[in-house]
N, C-alpha and C positions, 0 to 999 in steps of 0.2 A: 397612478404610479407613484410608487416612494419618491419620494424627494432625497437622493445623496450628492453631498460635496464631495466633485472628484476631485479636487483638489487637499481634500482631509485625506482623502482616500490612498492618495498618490504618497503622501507623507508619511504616513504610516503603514503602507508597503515596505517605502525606500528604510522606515526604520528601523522593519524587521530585520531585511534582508543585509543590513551593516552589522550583523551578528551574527558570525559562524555558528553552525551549529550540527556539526555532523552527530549520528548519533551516539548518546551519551554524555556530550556536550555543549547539548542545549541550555543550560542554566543562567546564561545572558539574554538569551531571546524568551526564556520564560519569564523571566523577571520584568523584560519592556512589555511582555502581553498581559501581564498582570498589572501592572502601574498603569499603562493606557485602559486597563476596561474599568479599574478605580473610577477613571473622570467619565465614563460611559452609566447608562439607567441599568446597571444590572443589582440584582440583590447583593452577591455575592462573589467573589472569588478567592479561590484559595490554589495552589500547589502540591498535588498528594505524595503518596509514598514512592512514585514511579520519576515524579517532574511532571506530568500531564500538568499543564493548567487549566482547571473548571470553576468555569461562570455558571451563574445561574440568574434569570428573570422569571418571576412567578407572575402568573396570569390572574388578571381580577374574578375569571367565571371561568374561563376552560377548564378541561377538562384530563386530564395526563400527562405524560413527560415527550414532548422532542427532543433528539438528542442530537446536534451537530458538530460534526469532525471533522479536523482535519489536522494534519500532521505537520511539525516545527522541525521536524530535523530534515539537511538535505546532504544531497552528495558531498562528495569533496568535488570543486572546480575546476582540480586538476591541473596543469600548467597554466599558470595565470596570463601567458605572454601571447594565448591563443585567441583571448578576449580582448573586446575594444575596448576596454580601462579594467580595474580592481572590481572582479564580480562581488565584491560587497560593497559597492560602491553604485546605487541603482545611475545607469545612463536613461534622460530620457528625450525620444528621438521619434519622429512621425509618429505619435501618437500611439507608441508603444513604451513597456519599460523593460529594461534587458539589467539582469541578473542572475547570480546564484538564488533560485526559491522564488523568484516571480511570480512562477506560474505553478511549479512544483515547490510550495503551496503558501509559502507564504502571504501572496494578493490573496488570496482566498480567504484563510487566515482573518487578513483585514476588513475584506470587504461582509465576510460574515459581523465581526464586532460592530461594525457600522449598519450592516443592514437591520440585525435582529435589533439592538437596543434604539432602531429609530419607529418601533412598532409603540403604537400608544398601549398600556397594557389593558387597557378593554376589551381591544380588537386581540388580544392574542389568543389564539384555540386552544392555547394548553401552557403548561410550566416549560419553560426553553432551559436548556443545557448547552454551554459551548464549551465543548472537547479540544484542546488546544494539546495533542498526547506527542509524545515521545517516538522515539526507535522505529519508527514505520518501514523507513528504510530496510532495516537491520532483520528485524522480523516482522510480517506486518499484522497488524490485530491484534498482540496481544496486550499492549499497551490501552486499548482501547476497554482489552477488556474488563481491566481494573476498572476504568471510570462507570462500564456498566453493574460492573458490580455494586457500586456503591451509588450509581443512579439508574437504577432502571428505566427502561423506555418503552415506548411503544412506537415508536416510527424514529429511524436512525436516516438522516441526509448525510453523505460522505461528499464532501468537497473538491475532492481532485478533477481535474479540468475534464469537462464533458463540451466546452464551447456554448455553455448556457444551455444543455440539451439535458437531458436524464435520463440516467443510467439506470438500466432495470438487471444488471445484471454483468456479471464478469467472469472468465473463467481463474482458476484457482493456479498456486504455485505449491508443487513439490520438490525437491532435493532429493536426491536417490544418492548415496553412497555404496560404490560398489566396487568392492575387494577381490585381490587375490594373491593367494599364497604358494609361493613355490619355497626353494632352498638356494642355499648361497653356495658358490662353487668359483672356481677361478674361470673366466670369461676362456682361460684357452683348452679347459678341459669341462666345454661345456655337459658333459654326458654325465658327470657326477652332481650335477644340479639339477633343478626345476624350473625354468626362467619363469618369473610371474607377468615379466611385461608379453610375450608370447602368449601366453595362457589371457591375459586381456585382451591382446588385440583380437583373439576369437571372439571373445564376450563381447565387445561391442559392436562389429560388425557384425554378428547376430541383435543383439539389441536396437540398432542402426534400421533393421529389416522392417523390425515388427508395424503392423499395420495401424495406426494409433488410430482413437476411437474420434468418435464424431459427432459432432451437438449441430443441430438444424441453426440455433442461434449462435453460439458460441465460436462454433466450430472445430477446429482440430483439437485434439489433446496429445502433441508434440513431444516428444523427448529428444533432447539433444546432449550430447556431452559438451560439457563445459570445459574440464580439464583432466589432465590426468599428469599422476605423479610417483614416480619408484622412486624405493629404498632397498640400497642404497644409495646416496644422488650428491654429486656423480659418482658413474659406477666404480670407478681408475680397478678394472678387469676382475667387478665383481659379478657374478650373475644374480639380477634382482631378485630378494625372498619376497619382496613383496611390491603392488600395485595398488593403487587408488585410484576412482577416477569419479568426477563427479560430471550426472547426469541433469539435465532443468527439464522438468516434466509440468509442461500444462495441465489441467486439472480441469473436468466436465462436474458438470452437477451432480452431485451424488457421490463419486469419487473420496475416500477419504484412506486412512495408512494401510491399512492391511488391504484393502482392495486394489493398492497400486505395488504392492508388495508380489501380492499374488500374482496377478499377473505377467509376471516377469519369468515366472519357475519355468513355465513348460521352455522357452529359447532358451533357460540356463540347459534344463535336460537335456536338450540337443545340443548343445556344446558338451554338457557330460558325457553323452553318450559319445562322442568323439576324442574325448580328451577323456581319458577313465580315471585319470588322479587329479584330474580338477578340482581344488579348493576355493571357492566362488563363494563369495557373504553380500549379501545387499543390506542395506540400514537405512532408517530417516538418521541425521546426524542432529544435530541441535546447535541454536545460538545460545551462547554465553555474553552478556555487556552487562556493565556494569551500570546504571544508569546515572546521570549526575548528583541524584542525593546519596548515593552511592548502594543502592539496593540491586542487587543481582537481578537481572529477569534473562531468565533459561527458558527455553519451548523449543520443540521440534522446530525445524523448517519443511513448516506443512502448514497452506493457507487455503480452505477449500472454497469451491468454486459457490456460485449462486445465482438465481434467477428467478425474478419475480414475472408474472406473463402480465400482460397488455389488460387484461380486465380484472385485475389486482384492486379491490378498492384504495387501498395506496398510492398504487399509478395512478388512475382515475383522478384521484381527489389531487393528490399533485400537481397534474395536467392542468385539471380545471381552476387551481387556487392561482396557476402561474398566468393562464389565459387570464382570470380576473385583474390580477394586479400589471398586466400588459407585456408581459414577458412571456408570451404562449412561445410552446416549442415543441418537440417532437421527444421520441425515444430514440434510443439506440444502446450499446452495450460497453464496456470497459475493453479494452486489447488485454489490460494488464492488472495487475492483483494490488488491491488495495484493502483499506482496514473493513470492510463490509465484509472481509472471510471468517471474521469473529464476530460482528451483529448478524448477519444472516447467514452464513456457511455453518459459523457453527448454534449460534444461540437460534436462528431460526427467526429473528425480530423482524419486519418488513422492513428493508433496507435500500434510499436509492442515491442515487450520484448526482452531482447538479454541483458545476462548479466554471471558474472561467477560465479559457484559455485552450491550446489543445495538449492532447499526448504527446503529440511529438515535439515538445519542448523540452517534454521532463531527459534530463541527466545531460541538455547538451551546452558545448559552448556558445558564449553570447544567448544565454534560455531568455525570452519574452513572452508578455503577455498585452494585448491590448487595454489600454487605460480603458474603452466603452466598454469593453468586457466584466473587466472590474468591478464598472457601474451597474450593468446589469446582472450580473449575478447578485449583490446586495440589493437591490431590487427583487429578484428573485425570494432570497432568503427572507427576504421578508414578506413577501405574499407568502412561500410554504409558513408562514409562522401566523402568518392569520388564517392559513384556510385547510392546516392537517390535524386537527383535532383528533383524541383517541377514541372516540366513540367512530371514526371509520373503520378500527379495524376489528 
């Protein structure tokens, strides 16, 4: 088993996470990631066009590129008065550490810098990459995508907390934008209008109905409204021209924009056919951020789903590198959508999850992660890095 200092470990958590970094505004926290892997065995690091920060260690005799991610931006913490001190501020308390990005991801984060560059490079299976990317929050993957553009890989580890377990798979997120259009009219002569919020509340209690589909592993692929919004707003006794309302659609394997499009028409017809001047539009919308070098990155809000099955040589060999290095563990699957909808949803790379801590930490007040967790996942990261060579896949 690797030999890590948790007490390095604990320090350079608590020093990410004294760095806000919502996304966009990563540019403090990239800079401490870059300066600390400086005094670490890595060849290389630099900051690209996006703010992604990528490391690189080249192996004396492997064989290909690993590529490990994980993501620097986190929420906002929200009311600060709800936490027991300054969420950038790490408290550390029974053997846990409680912050903003603890667990959502900055321990990860660290515990990867520490685990990969304590690999001797004889034993490493292949050239290491660590993905230190931008915006995940905001839109997820696409951030990631740049650095694979410009490092190709052959097996991608995503870092978001699995509880030292591996993730063979997650289902995907879609955003559904979906309109309607009536005419304006004075609220007491409604009959010379169109009301558009009338005309949505059909559409979505039809949409509400529909029977969402079903993955053996995954499970549901859910639509829910998130919100909805007329104009004019407020009405002061106009009848609304127009409605928005946005849907969060879970996403099954295979799933990708026009397929989740489509299947939406036939309950729109059925609303049409009841509503015969129904004006009804569904769209993916897109994220717009600016990043902190100040490069725009735009992409749908559409991250699709993926899953690797249980005698994947990837799994396999993951399984067995982590039984070697004494951190054996089991599978299981992601709840929620992470940067693996760009290595494997859409690039198709073998892609898996193995990080510390749980989900249900990410986005909440007082977020923790346990300090042995920490330790073992860099433990972890570092057996996959002696024992995922690219000749597995």
């Amino acid at each position: 088993m690797t030999a890590i200092d948790d007490r390095r470990l604990v320090a350079l958590t608590t020093e990410l996470v004294s760095h806000p970094s919502l996304p966009g505004a990563e540019g403090n926290v990239a800079e401490a990631i870059k300066q600390a892997i400086t005094q670490l065995d890595f060849d290389e690091v630099s900051i690209d066009e996006l703010g992604n920060v990528v490391a690189i260690r080249r192996a004396e005799s492997g064989s290909g590129t690993l590529l490990f991610d994980g993501h620097i931006d986190t929420v906002s913490p929200g009311n600060h008065d709800l936490w027991s001190g300054d969420p950038h501020t790490v408290i550390e308390r029974d053997g846990k550490l409680i912050g903003r990005g603890v667990a959502d991801m900055k321990g990860a984060i660290a515990a990867m810098m520490l685990g990969l560059s304590s690999v001797p490079r004889s034993e490493l299976s292949a050239d290491i990459v660590l993905s230190c990317s931008v915006c995940e929050e905001a839109v997820e993957g696409v951030a990631l995508g740049t650095v694979l553009d410009h490092n190709p890989a052959d097996i991608v580890i995503i870092a978001e907390s699995t509880e030292c377990e591996l993730a063979i798979g997650q289902r995907g997120r879609g955003e559904l934008l979906v309109e309607t259009f009536g005419s304006a009219a004075h609220s007491s002569t409604p009959h010379l209008g169109v009301n558009s919020v009338k005309h949505m509340a059909k559409v979505i209690s039809r949409l509400s109905e529909m029977e969402p589909p079903h993955h053996p592993r995954l499970g549901y692929g859910v639509m829910e409204v998130t919100d909805v919004k007329s104009n004019p707003y407020p009405g002061l006794s106009v009848i609304p021209e127009h409605c928005a309302a946005t849907f969060d659609r879970r996403l099954l394997v295979g799933e990708m924009e026009d397929d989740i499009l489509a299947s939406l028409q036939p309950a729109l017809d059925e609303v049409r056919a009841e509503i015969p001047e129904l004006q009804v539009q569904v769209s993916i919308p897109r994220t717009d951020v600016t990043t902190f070098p100040g490069t725009p990155l735009i992409a749908p809000k559409f991250s699709p789903a993926w899953l690797f099955e249980e005698d994947h040589p990837a799994v396999r060999a993951a399984l067995d590198a982590l039984e070697k290095g004494n951190v054996g563990t089991t599978t299981r699957t992601y709840s929620f959508c992470t940067n693996g909808s760009e290595s494997a949803g859409r690039r198709n790379i073998p892609t898996l999850g193995y990080g510390p801590g749980s989900e249900e930490q990410a986005h909440r007040v007082d977020e923790y992660v346990e300090i042995e967790q920490l330790v073992r996942a860099a433990q972890g990261y570092a057996a996959l890095a002696r024992g995922l060579g690219a000749g597995i896949v």
